[in-house]
N, C-alpha and C positions, 0 to 999 in steps of 0.2 A: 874301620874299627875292628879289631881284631875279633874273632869268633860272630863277629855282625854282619859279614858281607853275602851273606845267603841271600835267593833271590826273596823269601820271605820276608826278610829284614827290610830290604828295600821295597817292594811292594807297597808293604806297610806304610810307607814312608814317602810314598807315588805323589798323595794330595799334598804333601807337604815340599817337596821338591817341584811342585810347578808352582805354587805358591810362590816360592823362593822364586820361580825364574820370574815370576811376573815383577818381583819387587829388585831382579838382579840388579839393576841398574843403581836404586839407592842402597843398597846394600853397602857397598864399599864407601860411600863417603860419609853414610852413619860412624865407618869406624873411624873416618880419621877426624879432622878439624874444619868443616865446610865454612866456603866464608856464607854470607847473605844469612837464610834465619838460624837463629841462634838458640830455636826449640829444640831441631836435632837434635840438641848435644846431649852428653851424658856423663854423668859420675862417674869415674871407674879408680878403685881402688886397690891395690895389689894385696895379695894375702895367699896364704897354703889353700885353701877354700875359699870360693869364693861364692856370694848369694846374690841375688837378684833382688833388684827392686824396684814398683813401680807406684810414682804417685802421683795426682794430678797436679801439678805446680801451677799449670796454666787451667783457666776454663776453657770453654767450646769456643769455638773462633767464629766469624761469622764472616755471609760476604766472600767467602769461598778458601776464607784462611782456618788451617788446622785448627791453632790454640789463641785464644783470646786474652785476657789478663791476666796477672800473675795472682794464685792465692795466696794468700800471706798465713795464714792460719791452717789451713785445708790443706797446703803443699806444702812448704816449707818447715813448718812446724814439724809436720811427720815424717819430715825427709833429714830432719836435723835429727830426728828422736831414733832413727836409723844408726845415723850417725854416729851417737853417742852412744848405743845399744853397742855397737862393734867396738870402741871404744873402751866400754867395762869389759864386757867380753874377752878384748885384746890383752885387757891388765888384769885379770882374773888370773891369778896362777894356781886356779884349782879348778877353772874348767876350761880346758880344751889348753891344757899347760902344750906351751913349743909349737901350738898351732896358729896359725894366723890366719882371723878373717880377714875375706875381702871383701869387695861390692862391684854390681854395675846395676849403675840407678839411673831410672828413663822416667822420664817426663809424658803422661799417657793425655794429657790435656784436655782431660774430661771426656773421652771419647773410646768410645769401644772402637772401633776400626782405626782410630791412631796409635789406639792401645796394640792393636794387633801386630803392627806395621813393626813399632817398636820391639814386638817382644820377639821379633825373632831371630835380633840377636842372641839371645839367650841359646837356642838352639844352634845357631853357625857351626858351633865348634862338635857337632855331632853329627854333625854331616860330612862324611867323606869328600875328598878333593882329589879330583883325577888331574895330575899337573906334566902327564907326560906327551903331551901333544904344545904343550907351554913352551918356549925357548926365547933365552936373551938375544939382547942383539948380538952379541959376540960368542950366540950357539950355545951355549951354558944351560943348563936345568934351571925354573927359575928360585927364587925365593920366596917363599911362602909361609907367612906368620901364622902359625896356628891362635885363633883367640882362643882365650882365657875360656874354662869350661863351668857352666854355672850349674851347680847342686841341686839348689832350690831356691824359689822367689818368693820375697818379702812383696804382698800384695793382690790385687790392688785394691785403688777405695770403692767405685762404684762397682752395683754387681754385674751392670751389664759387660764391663769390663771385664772384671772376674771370670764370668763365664766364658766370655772370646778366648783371653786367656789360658783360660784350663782348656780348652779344646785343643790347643795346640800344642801343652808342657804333658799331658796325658798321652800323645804320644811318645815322646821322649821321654815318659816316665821322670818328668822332674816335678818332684813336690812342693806345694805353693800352699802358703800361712798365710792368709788375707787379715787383716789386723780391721775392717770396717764394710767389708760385703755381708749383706744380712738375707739375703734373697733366699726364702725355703728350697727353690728349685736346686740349688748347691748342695741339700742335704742328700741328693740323690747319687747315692755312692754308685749305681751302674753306669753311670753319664759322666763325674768328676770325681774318681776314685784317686784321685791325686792331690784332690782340695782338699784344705784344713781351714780353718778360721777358729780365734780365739774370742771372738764375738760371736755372741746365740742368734742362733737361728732367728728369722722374722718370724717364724711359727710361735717363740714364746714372747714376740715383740706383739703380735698380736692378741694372744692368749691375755697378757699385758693390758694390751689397750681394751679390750673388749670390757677385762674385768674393770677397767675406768669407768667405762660407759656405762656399765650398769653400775654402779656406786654413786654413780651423779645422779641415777635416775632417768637419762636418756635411753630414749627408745625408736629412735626416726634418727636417722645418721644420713649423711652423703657422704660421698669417697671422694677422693681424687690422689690423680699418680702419673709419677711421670713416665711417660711412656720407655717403656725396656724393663729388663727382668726384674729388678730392686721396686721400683713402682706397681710393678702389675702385679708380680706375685707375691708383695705386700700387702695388697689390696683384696688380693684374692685369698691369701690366707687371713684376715681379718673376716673378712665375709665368712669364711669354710669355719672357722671359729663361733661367730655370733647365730649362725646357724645350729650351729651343735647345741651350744649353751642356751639356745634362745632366747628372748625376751630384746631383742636387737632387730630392727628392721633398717635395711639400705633403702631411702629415698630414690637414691642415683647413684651411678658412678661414671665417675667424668675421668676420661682422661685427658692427659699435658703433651699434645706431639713433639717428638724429638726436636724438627725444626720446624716453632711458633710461626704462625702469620701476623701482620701487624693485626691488633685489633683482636689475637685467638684469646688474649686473657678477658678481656670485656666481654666474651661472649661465653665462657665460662660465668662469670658472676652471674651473669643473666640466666644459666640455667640453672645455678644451683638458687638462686632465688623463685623459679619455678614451683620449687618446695619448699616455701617460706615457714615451715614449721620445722623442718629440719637444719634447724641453726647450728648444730654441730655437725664439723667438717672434720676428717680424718686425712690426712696427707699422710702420704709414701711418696716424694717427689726430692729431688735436690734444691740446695740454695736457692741457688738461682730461679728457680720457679716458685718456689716458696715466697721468692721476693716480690716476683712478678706479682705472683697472686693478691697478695698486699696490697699491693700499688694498687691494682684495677678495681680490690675492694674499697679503696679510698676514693676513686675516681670516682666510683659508682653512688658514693655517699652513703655506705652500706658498713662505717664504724660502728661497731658495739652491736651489730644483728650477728656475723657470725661468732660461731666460738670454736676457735683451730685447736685440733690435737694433731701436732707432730709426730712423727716418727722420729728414731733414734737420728737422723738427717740431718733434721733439725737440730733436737739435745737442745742445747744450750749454747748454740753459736749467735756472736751480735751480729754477724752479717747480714742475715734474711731480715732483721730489724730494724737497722742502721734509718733514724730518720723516719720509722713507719712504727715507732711505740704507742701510739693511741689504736692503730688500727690491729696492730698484735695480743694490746691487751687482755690476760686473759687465756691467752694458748696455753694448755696443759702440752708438755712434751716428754720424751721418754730418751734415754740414752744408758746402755750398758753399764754397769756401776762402775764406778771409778773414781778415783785418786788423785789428787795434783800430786806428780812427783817434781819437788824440790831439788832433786838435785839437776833436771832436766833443767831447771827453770834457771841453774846458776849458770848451768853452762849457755844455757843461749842467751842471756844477759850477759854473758864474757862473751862471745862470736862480735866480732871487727871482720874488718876488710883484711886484714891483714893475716888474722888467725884464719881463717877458714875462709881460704883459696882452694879448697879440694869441695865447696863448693859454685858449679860454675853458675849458677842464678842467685846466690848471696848479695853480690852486685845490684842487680835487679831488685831483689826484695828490700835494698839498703835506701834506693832511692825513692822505691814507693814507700817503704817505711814510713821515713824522716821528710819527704817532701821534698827533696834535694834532685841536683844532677852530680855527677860526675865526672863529667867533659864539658869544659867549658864550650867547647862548637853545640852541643846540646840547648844551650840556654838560649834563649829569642830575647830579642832585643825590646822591653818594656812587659816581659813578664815577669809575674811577680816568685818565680820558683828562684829557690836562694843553689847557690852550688855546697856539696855534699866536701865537709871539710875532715870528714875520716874521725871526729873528736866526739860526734856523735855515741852516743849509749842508748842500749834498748834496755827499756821498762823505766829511763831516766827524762829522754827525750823525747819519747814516744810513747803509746799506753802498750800494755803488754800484758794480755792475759791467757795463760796455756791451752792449747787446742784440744777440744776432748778425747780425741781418738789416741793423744800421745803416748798413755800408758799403754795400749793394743800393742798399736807397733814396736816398743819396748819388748813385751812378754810375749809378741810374734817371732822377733829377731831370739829374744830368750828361748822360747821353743824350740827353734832350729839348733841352737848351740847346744841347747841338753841332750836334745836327739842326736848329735854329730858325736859328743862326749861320750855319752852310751853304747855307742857303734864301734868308737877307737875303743874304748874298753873291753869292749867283748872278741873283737875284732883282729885289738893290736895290742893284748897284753903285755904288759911293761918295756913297750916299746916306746920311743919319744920322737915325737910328728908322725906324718902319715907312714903308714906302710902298705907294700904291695898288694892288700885287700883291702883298703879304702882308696886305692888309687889306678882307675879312677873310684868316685865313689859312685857306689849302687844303688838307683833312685828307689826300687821297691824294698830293698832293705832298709832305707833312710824312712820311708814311709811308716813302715813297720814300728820305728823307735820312735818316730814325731806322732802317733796314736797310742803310744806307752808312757809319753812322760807324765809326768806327775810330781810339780813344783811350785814355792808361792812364791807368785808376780813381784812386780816392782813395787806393787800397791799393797799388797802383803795377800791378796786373793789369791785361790788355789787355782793352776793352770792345767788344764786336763781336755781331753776330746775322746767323742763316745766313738762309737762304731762309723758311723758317718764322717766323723770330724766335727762334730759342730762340739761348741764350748757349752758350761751351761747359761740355763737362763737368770740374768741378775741383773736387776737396772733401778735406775734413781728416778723418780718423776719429778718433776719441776713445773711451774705456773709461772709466766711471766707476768711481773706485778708491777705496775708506776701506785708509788708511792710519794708523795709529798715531791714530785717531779720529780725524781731518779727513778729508772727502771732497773729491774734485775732479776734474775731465774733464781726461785726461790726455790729449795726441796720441799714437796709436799706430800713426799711416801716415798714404798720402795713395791719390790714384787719379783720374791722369789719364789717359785713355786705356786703363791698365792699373794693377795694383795694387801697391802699396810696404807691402807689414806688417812692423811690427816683432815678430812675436807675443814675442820676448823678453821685453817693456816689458810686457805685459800681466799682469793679476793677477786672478786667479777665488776665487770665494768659498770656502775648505775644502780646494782643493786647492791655491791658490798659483800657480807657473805652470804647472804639467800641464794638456793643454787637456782641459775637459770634452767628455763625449760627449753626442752626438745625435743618435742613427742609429736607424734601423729592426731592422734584425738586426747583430749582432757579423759583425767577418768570420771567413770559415770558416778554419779549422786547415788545414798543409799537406797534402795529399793530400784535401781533400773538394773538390764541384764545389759553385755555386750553381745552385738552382734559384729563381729567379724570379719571385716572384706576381705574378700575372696582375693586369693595370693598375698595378703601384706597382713600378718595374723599382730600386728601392734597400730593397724587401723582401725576404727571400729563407729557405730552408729551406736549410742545408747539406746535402749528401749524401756519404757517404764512400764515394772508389772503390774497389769492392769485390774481388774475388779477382785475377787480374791487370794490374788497370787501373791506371793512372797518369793523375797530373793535367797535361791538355795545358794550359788554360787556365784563368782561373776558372769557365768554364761547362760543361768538357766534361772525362771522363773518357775515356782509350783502353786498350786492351790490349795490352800490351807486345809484342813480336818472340816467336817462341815459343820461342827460345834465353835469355830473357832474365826476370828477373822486377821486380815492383818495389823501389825503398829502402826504408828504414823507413818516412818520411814520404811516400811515394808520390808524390813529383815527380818521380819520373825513374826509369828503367830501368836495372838492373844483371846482368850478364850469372852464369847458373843455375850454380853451383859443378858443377863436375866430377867425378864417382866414381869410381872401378873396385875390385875386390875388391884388397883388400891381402894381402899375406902373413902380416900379423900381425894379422888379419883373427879371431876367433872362428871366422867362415863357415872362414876359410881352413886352420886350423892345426890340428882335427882330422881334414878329410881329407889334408892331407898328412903327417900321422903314420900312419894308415890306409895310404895307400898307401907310406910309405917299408917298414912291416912287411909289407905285401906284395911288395912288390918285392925287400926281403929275402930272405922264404920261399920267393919264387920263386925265385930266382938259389941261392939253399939246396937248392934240391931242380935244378935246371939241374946244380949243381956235382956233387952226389950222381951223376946221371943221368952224366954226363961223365966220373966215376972210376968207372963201373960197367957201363960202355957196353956190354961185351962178358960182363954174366956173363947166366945164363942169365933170372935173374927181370928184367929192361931189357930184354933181348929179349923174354919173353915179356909184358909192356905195351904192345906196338906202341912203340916207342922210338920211332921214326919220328915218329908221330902226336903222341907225346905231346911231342916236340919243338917242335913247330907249336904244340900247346896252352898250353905251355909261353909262348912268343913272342906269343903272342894274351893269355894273361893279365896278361903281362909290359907290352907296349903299355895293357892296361885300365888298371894301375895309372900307367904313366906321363902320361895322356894330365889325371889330374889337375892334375901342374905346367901343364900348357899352359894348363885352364880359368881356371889361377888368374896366369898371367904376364898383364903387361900386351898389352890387345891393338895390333896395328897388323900391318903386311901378312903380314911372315913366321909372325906368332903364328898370326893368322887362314887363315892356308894350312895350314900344321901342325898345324890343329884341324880342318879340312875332310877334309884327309889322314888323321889316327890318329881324328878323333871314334868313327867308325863300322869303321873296319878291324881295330881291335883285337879290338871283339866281332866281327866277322864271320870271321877267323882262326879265333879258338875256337870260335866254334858250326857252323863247317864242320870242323874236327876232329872235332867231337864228331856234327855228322850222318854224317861217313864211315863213323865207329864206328859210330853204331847201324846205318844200311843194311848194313854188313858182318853187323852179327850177324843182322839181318832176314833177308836175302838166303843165311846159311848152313842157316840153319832151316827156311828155307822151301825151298831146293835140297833138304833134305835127305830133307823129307818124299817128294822126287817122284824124285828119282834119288840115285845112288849117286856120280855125279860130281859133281866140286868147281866153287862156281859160279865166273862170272869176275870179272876185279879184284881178289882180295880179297888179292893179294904185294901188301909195302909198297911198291912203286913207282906199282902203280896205284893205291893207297890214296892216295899224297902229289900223282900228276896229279889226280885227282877232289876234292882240297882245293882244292890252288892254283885251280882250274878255277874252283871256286866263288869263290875270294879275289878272281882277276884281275876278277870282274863288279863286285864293291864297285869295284874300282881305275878300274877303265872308267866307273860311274858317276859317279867322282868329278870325272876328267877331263872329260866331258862338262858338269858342273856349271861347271869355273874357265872353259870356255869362254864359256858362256851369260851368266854372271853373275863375272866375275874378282871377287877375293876384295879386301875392305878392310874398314876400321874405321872406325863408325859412333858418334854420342854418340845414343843415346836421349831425348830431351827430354818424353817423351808417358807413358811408364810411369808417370814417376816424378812427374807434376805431379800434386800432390799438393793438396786444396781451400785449404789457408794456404799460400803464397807460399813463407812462410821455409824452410819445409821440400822446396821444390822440387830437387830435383838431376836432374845429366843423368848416365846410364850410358854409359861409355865401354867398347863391344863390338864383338866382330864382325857383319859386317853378313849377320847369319846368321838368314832367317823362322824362323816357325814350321812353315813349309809346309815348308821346307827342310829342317829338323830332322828332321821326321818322312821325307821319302823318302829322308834320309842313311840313317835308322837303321834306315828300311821293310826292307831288305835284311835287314838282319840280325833283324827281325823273322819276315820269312819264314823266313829261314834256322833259327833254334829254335823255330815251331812247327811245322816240318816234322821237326826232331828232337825233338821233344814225341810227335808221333803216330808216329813208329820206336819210339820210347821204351816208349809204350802198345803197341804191338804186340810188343812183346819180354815185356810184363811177367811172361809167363806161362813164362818157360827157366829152367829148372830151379838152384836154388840154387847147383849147382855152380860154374855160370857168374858170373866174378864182376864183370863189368863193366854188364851190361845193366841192373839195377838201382838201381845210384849213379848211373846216365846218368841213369835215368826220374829219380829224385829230385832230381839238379839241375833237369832241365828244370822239370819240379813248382812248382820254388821260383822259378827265373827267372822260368816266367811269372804266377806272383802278385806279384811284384817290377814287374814289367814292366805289370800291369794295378794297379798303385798308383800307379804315378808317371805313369803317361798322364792321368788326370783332373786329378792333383793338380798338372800341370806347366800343361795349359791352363787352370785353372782359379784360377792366380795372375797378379796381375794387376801385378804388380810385376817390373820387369824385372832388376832385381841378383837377386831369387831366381828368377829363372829361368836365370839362368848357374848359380847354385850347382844349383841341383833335378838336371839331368843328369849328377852325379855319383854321386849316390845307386845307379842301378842297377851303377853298376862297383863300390862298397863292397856291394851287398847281393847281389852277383850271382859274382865274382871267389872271395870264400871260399868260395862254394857246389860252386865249380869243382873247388878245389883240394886237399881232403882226398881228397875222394871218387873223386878219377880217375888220380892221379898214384903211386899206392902201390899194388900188384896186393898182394894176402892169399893165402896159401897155404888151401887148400879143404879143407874138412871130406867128411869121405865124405857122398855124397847131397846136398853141397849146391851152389851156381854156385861156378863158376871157372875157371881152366885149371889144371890141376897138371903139372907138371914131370915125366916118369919116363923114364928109359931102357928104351926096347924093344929086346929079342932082335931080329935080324932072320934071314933066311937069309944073310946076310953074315956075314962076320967079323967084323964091327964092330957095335958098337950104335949104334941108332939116336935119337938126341934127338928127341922129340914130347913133345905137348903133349895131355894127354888131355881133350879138348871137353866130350866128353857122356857117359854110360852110360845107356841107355835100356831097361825092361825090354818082355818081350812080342815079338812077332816082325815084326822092320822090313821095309819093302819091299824087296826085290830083293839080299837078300844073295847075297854073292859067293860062298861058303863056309861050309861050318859049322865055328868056334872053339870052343876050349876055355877055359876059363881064362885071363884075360888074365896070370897070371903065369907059363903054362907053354904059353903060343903062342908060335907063331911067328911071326912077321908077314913077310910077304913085303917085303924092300926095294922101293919107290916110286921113281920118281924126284924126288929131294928136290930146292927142298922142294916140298910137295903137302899136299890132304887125304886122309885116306883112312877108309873105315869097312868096320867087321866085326864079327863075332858070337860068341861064346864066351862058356859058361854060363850061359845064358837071357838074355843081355845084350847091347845092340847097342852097340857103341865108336867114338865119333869122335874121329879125330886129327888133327892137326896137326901133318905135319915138318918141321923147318927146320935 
């Protein structure tokens, strides 16, 4: 080549020239007419330019042959669509006027290394030929056919193909249109800066699918693909996609080896049913495995468990289905958008044998067609194949429906020609055919205008490639549907850019249109949270939020407000119902029957006391005192309405006030009482003189004295801490939610309780131990006794309810619990101290008698004591207390004396 023969050039060109030698041998009988297989062969069409083209006509061979059977759809189809592309092209008198396309079309038979083999005829004719060592027999130089030099190539289908290819046209700078490789690794212009494709990228095939998958609501996918570039980096760009977007997780990814073992599909179905919840399948694989796959899911008994999403592979071919429509049912598929072009579809319903002889496999595709031979030595003797009579019509006598890919390779070959137009234009102004700077023509210039065009297709879409070469992204989606027995690829969206489903229009196997599931875990029920396995973030363990918590989000459980608890289904917080003791209450309605009978009996014995004020038995009770105790009892029983009215400020003041003052009233009455009798007894032993305090005046200041310190306490309390009502939330939280309530109380401690009522605790067991020290006064006396016995009883009352009060941990029975000691304490009071008993001789009391005096008058006393034996410090010696005389006293007073053998205390008043 002229300006090419630098050692650089060849260098360059080293791995391709041993290549060449390793293949020297078929080299030359590719070009001519070999006899035996009859894959070799090839297209070749004459023309001013001429393009390349390669398609799989045959499948993979097996058994150690190249090519296996002929496509009829897959090959042919798109090798006619070639055809007919040059064709318009050639009769266009407005593009590429006076120029003539040509072809050399190869048969790559599904195989990237027969693809290889084949394409380097393409190349021949840019390789130098040294022929001076060459000589005929008759001494002569020889003759040497230069081949035909090719532009650029139409192809191919597969991407592993594609890629072989461009490794070797990237040398020789020849530009290649692929009309159905989809493989992202192609987009990588440092590697295949020579590729073009008018089909998008699997990057937006996948972008595509992914957005399927989440539209359906799957979330647990498996892969599969068939091994080589188109499979894997399908597969992988799918994943690299769901990844990004999230909400997509891969079960598995299987792949399809190049060459299957018997028995490799069977063992595929068996691991993708390893993850029996991931019922949706993603394939990037060809036909043929597609088929396969099929099968082995029928074999397996495993109809209507998956649900197949195709790749653009698939589309819309009957092939992969032919015969396997129950077990397909249902495949969502994806295919580049496109068009039936009609007038594709007229011309190859005209193609005969006879018309299209510049097809050399037409032949072949006539007899698998129609079913036919066309040598009679071909036909065996009693079978039933008819011989091929040439009268034969396609789409008449055969079905006939156009191959998806047919519009690409139309608007591929179309691409070439605008870019070759554009070239002569700029090139070879107003020149007609080539001229000396497109001849030869310049693959990186050519390059340059096939990544500029910009034209609308045979389909009427706009034809264009970005910086990469890749077309854009646009495609049709399709669901294959059996309907009333006929199957068929129904459109059920599109997605450019973004996705258009119709899921309405869609139909699944057994359930119709409810979309099937395909998930890893169910989602969880309202109120549980997910927990997440680790590496697979669309698996997950429900967990349900447990005693106060609610569901903040799907991943996280919180614990409500502590005013507050959860709904039923624990999405939200709902605030803790309210309590307080009611009136009509159980708790509530036998102590306020309790105390209305006490407060009766009380106010029954007040009224008594009040018509009786002035006789001598009221007097000799200490009226006074028992007045106070009276008003102390009276307070105990009332102070039950307050525990049970609702609380709020006034209640809660008025409970602070009577809680503790009612009992402290009466057990300062009742300690006056006893210290008087103590203090009489004890005078008595040592003097003859009356002790002091013991008139009812001092007896009622030494009460009150005692009352006013609760009152002072109390007041120093609303100071410190002013009195309000509080809702309990803590008591009463209960381990289940439902049953949570809040007590609405006074805001009254425990600590608090105890030093209201500490007072009045001092206060009776200080009249506990009077009480004991009295035990021992004489029968007669009739008060000191029923005193001991209340205290007695109070404080086993009083030592029941102190354990039993902190030892509840429930706050409603703790408002009820401090009633108990005013019901078990109040009747203890009331028989035994308010009713004086006229005395038996010899035994306690005070009895009533009028004493003689030395007056003229009698004197009213109270006879205390009679004590036998001889007391200290008599004043005189008595007679007979009914025939002494007792000296007038100044009343009233105590006084003692002696008379017969008996010592006498009294009491005047």
């Amino acid at each position: 080549m002229p300006g090419k023969t630098g050692w650089g050039w060849w260098w360059a060109r080293l791995p391709l020239c041993l290549l060449l030698s390793l293949y020297g041998p078929w080299v030359p009988s590719s070009l001519g007419k070999p006899k035996g297989h009859p894959h070799m062969n090839s297209i070749r069409i004459d023309g001013d330019i001429t393009l390349g083209g390669l398609f799989p006509v045959h499948g993979r061979g097996s058994e150690g042959k190249a090519c296996g059977e002929l496509k009829k759809e897959k090959g042919i189809h798109r090798l006619e669509a070639m055809l007919f592309a040059l064709d318009r092209i050639n009769n266009d008198p407005d593009l590429l006027p006076n120029i003539t396309l040509g072809a050399r079309i190869l048969d790559t038979c599904s195989r990237d290394t027969h693809a290889l083999e084949q394409s380097l005829t393409f190349v021949q004719a840019l390789i130098e030929k040294d022929g001076t060592e060459v000589r005929c027999g008759s001494g002569g130089p020889p003759i040497i056919t230069k081949p035909e030099r090719v532009v650029g190539v139409i192809g191919a289908s597969g991407s592993s193909v594609s890629i072989m290819v461009a490794n070797i046209l990237r040398l020789f700078k020849i530009p290649q249109i692929s009309y159905a490789s989809t493989a992202p690794d192609l987009s990588d212009n440092s590697r295949y800066d020579f590729f073009s494709r008018v089909v998008p990228s699997d990057t937006y095939q996948a972008q595509a699918m992914v957005d399927i998958v989440r539209a359906l609501k799957w979330n647990y996918v498996s892969t599969l693909a068939s091994e080589g570039s188109y499979g894997e980096s399908g597969v992988e760009a799918f994943i690299q996609k769901s990844r990004e977007d999230g909400g997509v997780c891969i079960a598995q990814s299987v792949k399809i080896p190049r060459e299957p073992k018997p028995g490799e599909f069977d063992k595929i179905i068996r691991r993708l049913l390893e993850t029996s919840n991931a019922r949706a399948v993603i394939i990037f694989a060809n036909e043929d495995d597609i088929r396969r796959v099929l099968e082995a899911a029928r074999k397996a008994n495993q109809t209507g468990h998956f649900f197949w999403m195709g790749s653009d592979s698939w589309g819309s071919k009957s092939t992969p289905v032919l015969h396997l429509e129950e077990v397909a049912e249902g495949a969502v598929t994806i295919l580049p958008k496109r068009m039936s072009v009609r007038g594709f579809d007229r011309y190859f319903s005209s193609r005969t044998l006879d018309n299209n002889r510049r097809n050399i496999w037409f032949a072949e595709f006539w007899e698998d067609n129609f079913h036919c031979k066309l040598s009679r030595h071909a036909l065996k003797k009693g079978s039933h194949v008819k011989k091929c009579t040439n009268r034969e019509r396609i789409g008449q006598d055969s079905a006939y429906e156009q191959e998806g890919k047919v519009q690409f390779v139309i608007d591929a070959v179309y691409a070439m020609g605008h870019a070759l137009h554009a070239m002569h234009r700029d090139l070879c102004p107003g020149r007609v055919g080539l001229c000396p700077r497109m001849d030869p023509v310049d693959g990186t210039q050519l390059l340059k205008y096939i990544r500029s065009v910009n034209f609308s297709g045979i389909a009427g879409n706009p034809v264009t490639f970005n910086e990469n070469g890749d077309a854009p992204g646009r495609y049709d989606i399709y669901q294959y549907q059996l309907r009333n027995g006929s199957a068929e690829y129904k459109v059920i969206g599109s997605w450019t850019d973004h996705l258009h489903l119709r899921i309405e229009r869609m139909h699944w196997p057994g359930s119709g249109q409810q979309l099937p599931r395909s998930i890893c875990s169910l989602p969880c029920q309202p109120g549980e949270r997910k927990k997440t396995v680790k590496g697979m973030p669309c698996c997950w363990h429900c967990e349900p939020c447990t005693g106060y918590q609610y569901q903040v989000d799907r991943y996280t459980c919180k614990t409500c407000p502590y005013d507050m608890r959860p709904t039923e289904n624990r999405t939200g917080c709902r605030p803790i119902p309210i309590i307080k003791l009611e009136w009509d209450s159980p708790w509530a309605v036998l102590p306020l029957f309790l105390a209305v009978v006490g407060i009766a009996a009380t106010l029954f014995v007040v009224v008594t006391f009040v018509r009786y004020n002035d006789t001598p038995i009221v007097k000799a009770s200490g009226r006074e005192l028992s007045y106070v105790l009276l008003a102390g009892i009276f307070l105990c029983y009332a102070t039950t309405f307050l525990m049970i009215a609702e609380p709020d400020l006034g209640t809660c003041s008025l409970r602070r006030i009577f809680l503790g003052l009612g009992m402290s009233i009466s057990y300062a009455a009742l300690l006056t009482k006893t210290n008087r009798i103590y203090r009489i007894f004890e005078q008595g032993k040592r003097s003859v003189s009356a002790p002091r305090f013991i008139s009812p005046a001092s007896q009622l200041a030494i009460t009150f004295s005692l009352i006013s310190l609760q009152l002072l306490g109390i007041c120093v309390w609303f100071v410190v801490d002013p009195s309000h009502s509080v809702v309990d939330f803590q008591d009463q939280r209960t381990l289940d939610p439902r049953f949570a309530r809040g007590v609405l109380k006074c805001d009254i401690s425990d600590l608090s309780l105890i030093c209201l009522l500490g007072y009045s605790m001092l206060l009776m067991v200080t009249c506990t131990v009077y009480a004991i020290k009295t035990r021992g006064v004489p029968e007669t006396f009739n008060e000191a006794k029923p005193i001991g016995f209340t205290m007695y009883t109070t404080c086993i009352v009083w030592l029941a309810f102190i354990p039993i009060f902190f030892g509840t941990s429930q706050s409603a029975d703790k408002d009820r619990i401090p009633m108990g000691p005013w019901w078990g304490m109040d009747p203890t009071l009331s028989p035994s101290l308010l009713v004086p008993k006229p005395p038996k001789p010899g035994s306690l009391g005070c009895q009533l008698r009028l004493l003689p005096s030395t007056g003229p008058e009698l004197q009213r006393g109270c006879l205390l004591l009679a004590l036998s034996g001889h007391p200290m410090g008599l004043d005189a010696p008595w007679g007979p207390v009914h025939s002494a005389h007792i000296p007038a006293p100044a009343l009233p007073g105590f006084w003692r004396g002696r008379g017969g053998g008996l010592t006498y205390f009294f009491l005047f008043f």
